[in-house]
matplotlib code that plots the C-alpha trace (Angstrom):
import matplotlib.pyplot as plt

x = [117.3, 119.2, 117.0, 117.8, 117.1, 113.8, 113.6, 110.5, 109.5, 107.0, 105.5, 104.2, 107.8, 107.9, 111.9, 112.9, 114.3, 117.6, 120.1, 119.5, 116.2, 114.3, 112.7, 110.0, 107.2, 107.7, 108.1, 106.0, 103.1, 102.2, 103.4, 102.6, 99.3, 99.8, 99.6, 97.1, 96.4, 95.4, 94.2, 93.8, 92.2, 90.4, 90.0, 87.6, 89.8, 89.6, 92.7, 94.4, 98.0, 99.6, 102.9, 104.4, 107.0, 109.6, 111.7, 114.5, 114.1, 112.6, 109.0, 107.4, 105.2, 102.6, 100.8, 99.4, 101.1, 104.9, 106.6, 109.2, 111.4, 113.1, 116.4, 116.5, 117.9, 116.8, 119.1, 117.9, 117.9, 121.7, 123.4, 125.8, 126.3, 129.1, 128.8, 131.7, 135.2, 135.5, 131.6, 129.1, 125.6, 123.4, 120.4, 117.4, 114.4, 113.7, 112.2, 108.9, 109.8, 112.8, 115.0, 114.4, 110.9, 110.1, 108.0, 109.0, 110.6, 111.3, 112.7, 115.0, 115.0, 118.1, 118.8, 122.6, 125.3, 125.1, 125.2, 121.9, 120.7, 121.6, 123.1, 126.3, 123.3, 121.4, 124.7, 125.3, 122.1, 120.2, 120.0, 122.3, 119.8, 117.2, 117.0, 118.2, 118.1, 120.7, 123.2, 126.3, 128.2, 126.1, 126.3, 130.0, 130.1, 127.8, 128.4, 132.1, 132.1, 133.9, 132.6, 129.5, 129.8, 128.7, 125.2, 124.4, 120.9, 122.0, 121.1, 122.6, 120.3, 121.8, 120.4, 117.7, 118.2, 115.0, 114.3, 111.1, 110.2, 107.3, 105.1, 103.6, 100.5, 98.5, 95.8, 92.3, 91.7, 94.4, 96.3, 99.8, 101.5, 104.9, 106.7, 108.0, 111.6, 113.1, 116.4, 116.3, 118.8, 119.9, 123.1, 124.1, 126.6, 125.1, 125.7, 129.5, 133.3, 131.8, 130.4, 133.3, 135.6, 133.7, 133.4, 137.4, 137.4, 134.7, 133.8, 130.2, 128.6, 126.3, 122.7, 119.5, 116.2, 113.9, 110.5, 108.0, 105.4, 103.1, 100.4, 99.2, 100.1, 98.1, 97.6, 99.9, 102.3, 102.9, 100.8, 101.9, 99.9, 100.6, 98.0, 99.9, 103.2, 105.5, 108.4, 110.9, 113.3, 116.5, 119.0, 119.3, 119.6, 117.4, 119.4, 118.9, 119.3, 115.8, 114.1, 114.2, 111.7, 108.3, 109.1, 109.3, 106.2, 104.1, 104.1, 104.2, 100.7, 102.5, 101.1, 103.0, 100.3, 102.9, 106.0, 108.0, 110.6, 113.5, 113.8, 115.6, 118.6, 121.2, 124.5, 127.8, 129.7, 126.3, 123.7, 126.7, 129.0, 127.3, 129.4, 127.6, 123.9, 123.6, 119.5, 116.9, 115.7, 111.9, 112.2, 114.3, 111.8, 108.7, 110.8, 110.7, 106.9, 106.1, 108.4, 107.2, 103.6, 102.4, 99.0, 100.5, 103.1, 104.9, 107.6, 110.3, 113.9, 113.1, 114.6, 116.3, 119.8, 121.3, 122.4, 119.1, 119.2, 115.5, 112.7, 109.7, 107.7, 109.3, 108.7, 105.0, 104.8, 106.0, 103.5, 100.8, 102.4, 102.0, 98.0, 99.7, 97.6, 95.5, 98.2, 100.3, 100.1, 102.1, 103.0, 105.2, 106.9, 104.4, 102.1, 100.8, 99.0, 97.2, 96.3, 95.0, 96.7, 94.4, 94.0, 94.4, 90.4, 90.2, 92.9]
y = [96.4, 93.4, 91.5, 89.4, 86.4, 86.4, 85.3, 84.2, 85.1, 83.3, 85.6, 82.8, 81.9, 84.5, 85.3, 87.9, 91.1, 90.6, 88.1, 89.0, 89.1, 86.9, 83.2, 83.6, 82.3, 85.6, 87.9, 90.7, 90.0, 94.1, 97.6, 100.2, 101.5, 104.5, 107.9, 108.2, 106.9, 108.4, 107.4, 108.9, 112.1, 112.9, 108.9, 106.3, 102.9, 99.3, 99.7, 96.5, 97.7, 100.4, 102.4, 103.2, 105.9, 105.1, 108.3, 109.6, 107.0, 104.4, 103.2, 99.7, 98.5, 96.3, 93.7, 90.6, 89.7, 90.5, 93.6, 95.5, 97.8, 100.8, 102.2, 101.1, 103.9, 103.2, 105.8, 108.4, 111.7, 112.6, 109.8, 110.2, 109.0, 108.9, 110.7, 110.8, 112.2, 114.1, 114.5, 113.4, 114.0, 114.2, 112.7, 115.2, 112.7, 109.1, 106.9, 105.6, 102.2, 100.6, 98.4, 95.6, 96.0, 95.1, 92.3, 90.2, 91.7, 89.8, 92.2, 95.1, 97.7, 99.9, 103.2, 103.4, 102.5, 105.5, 105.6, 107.6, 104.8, 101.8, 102.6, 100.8, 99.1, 98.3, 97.0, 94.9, 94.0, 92.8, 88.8, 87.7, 85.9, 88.7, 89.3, 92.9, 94.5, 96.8, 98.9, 97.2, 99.4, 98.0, 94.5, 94.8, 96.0, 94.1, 90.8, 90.5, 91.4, 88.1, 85.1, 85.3, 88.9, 88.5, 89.4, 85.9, 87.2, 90.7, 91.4, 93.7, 95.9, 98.7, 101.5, 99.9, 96.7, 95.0, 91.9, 90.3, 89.3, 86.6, 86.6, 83.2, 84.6, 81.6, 83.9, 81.8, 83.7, 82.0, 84.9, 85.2, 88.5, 89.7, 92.9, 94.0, 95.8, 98.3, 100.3, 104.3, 106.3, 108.5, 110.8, 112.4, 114.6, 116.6, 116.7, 118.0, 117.9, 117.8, 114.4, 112.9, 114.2, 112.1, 109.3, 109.1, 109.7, 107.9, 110.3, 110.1, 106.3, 105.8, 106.1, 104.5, 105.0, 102.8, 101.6, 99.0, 97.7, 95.6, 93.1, 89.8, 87.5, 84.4, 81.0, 79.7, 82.3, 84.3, 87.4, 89.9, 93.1, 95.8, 96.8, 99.5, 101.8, 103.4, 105.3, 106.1, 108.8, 108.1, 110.2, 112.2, 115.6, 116.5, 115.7, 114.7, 110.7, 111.6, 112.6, 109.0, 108.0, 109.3, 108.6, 105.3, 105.2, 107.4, 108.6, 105.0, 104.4, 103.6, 105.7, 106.5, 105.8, 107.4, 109.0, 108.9, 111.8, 112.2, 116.1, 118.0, 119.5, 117.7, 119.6, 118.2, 119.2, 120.9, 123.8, 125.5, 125.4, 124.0, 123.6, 120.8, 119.6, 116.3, 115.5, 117.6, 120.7, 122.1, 123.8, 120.5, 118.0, 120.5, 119.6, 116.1, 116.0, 118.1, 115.9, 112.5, 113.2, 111.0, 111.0, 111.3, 112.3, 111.2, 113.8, 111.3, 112.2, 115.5, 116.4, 113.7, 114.8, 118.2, 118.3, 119.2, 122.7, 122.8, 122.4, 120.4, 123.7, 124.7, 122.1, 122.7, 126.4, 125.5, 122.6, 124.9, 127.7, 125.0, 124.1, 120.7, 120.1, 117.5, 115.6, 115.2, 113.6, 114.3, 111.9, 112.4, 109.8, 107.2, 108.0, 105.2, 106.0, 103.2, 102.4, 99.8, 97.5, 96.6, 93.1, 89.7, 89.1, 86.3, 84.3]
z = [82.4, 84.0, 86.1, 89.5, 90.2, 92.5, 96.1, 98.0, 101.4, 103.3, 106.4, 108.5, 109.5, 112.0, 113.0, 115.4, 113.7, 115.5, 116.6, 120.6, 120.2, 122.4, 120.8, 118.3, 121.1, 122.7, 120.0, 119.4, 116.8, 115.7, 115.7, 118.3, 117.5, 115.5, 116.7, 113.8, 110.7, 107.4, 103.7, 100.8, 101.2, 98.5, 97.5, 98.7, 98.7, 100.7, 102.2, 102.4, 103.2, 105.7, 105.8, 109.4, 109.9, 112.6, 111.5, 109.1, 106.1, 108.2, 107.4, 107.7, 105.1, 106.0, 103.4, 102.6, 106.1, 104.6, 106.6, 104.6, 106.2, 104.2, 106.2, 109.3, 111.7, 115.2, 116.9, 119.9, 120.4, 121.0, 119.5, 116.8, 113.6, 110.8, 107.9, 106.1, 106.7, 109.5, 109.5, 112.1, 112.8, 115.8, 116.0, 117.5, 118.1, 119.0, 116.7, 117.3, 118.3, 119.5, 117.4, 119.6, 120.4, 116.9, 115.5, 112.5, 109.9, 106.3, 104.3, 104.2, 101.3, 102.1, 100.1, 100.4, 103.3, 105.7, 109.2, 109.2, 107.3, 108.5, 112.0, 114.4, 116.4, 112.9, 111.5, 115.2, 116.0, 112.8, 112.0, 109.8, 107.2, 107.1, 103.5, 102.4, 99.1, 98.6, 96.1, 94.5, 97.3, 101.0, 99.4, 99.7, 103.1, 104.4, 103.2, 104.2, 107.6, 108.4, 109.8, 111.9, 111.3, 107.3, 106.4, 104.2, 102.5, 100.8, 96.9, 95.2, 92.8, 91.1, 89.3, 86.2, 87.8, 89.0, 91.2, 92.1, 95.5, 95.9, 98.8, 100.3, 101.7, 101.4, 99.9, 99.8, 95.7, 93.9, 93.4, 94.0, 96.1, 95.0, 94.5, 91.8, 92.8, 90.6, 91.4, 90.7, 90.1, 92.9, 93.5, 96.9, 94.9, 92.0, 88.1, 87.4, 88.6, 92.3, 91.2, 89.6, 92.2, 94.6, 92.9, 92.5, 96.7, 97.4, 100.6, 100.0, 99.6, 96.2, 96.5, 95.0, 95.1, 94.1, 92.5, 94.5, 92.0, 95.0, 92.8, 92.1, 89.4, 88.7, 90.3, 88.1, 88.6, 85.8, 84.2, 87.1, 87.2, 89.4, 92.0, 93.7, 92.8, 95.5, 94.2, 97.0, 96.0, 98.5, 99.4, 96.2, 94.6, 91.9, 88.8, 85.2, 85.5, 87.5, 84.3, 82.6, 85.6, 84.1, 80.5, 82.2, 84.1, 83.6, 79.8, 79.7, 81.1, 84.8, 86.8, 89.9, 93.2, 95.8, 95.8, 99.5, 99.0, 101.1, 101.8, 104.8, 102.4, 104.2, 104.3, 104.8, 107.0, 108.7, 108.5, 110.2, 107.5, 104.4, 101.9, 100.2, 100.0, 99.6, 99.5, 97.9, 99.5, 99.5, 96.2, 94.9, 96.3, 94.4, 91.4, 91.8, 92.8, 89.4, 87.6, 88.4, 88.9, 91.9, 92.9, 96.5, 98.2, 102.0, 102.3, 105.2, 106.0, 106.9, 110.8, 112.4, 112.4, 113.1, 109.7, 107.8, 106.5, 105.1, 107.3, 106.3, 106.7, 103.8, 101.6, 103.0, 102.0, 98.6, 97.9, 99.1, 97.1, 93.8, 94.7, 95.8, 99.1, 98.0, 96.8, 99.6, 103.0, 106.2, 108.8, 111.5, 113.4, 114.4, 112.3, 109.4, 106.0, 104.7, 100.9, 98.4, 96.2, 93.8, 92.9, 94.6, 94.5, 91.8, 89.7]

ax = plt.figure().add_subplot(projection="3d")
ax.plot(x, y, z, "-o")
ax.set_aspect("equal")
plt.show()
């Protein structure tokens, strides 16, 4: 696997999450307070770390004072969004906070370049030198808007690519935060002439999901262990580049701490007339969960837009159906799950 070269981030600069936004004095220090929060639920663990959901693929993750952002979509109910030629999609609910009502933000993890990903007021709004990690494809896009327009802090990881993101938390143990950032495959368009068809038109954007490996290396640095492993899935079918992931992790002794799966069975151009499903259904996304083996799961993405043909009731019947209901968790907008990285209490 090619690896990136890292980037630091240091939380204590606090810088507003868009270019409108008012001066730092006055911005917001915290989320809304959750709707409700949940752990583990079978687990006792000293949570030290917290995921938000905003919405679609949008979720904040909170630790060691560093907030990463996955997908930002910050549209409302009735907006409309771009999904490809002669496609749109109408968003159904609001998210659970407004774009601009957020507090610092330092990093952006973004899935793929979709409008139900990364929206027009995303795209308008966002500073310019947030840092975003990205496929080969949104690093294009985004960093050649033009000048003042260009997003200057946009890395490209690809598929088996991997990056590692240091965090200057100014722990008092000596140990150093960081992520660990792996690109997974992903592929909006299954397995066959479909696939290559698309990638000669280019109608559909490429995907990526990708592995967060949250831990601690030592005070000098180095010897990085993983306290914590969050595989999120993107906008993808179930298809056989998938089945590299566990002989990676966990046959490999990696186990997999959380899995956030993106569900909903999009179809293009709409439940109406769906000639193509573009993300995992219920029965796909029991696939995946029986594939990679997490010890939970956070089904997102799920009933946004008017384009999701598979409820997450669904994908509810057919965990329960599996004896899965103490391994997965459901949060609905607002809602935050919070979790332990191990680690971080000596060097």
């Amino acid at each position: 696997m090619a690896t990136k070269p890292s980037i630091t981030i240091d939380p204590s600069k606090k810088q507003p999450p868009t270019r409108d936004h008012p001066e730092p004095s006055s911005l917001k220090q915290h989320l809304p307070p959750a709707k409700s929060t949940t752990s583990h639920p079978t687990k006792t663990t000293e949570n030290n770390a917290s995921l938000f959901f905003v919405g679609t693929a949008t979720t904040i993750l909170e630790w060691e004072g560093l907030r990463l952002m996955t997908d930002p979509n910050f549209l409302h109910a009735g907006d409309h969004v771009h999904l490809g030629p002669g496609v749109q999609g109408t968003r159904q609910t609001n998210p659970a906070v407004d774009l601009h009502d957020l507090p610092n933000i330092d990093l952006v993890l973004l899935s793929h370049y979709h409008a139900d990903h990364f929206d027009q007021e995303v795209e308008a709004s966002l500073r310019r030198d947030l840092p975003i990690i990205t496929t080969p494809h949104a690093h294009k896009h985004l960093a050649n808007k033009g000048h003042g327009e260009s997003f200057t802090a946009v890395h490209a990881v690809d598929a088996w690519e991997n990056m590692f993101v240091n965090v200057n938390a100014g722990t008092t143990s000596g140990a150093k935060p960081g992520i660990h950032v792996t690109g997974m495959p992903g592929k909006h368009v299954g397995d066959g002439l479909l696939a290559k068809a698309n990638d000669i038109l280019g109608a559909v954007p490429p995907t990526n999901g990708w592995m967060l490996e949250l831990g601690y290396s030592d005070s000098s640095n180095v010897n990085f262990e993983c306290g914590y492993r969050i595989y999120i899935s993107g906008d993808t079918l179930y298809v056989s580049d998938l089945e590299k992931i566990p002989e990676m992790y966990t046959h490999a002794g990696k186990p997999i701490d959380l899995m956030l799966i993106h569900l909903g069975g999009t179809t293009i151009p709409g439940p109406h007339m769906p000639l193509l499903m573009v993300t995992m259904d219920a029965k796909q996304g029991l696939q995946l969960v029986k594939l990679i083996q997490p010890e939970l799961t956070i089904p997102i993405h799920y009933d946004d837009y008017d384009v999701f043909m598979s409820p997450l009731a669904d994908f509810k019947a057919e965990m329960t159906k599996a004896g899965f209901d103490d391994k997965v968790v459901y949060l609905d907008r607002g809602d935050q799950f919070e979790f332990e990285v191990r680690g971080g209490k000596s060097t």
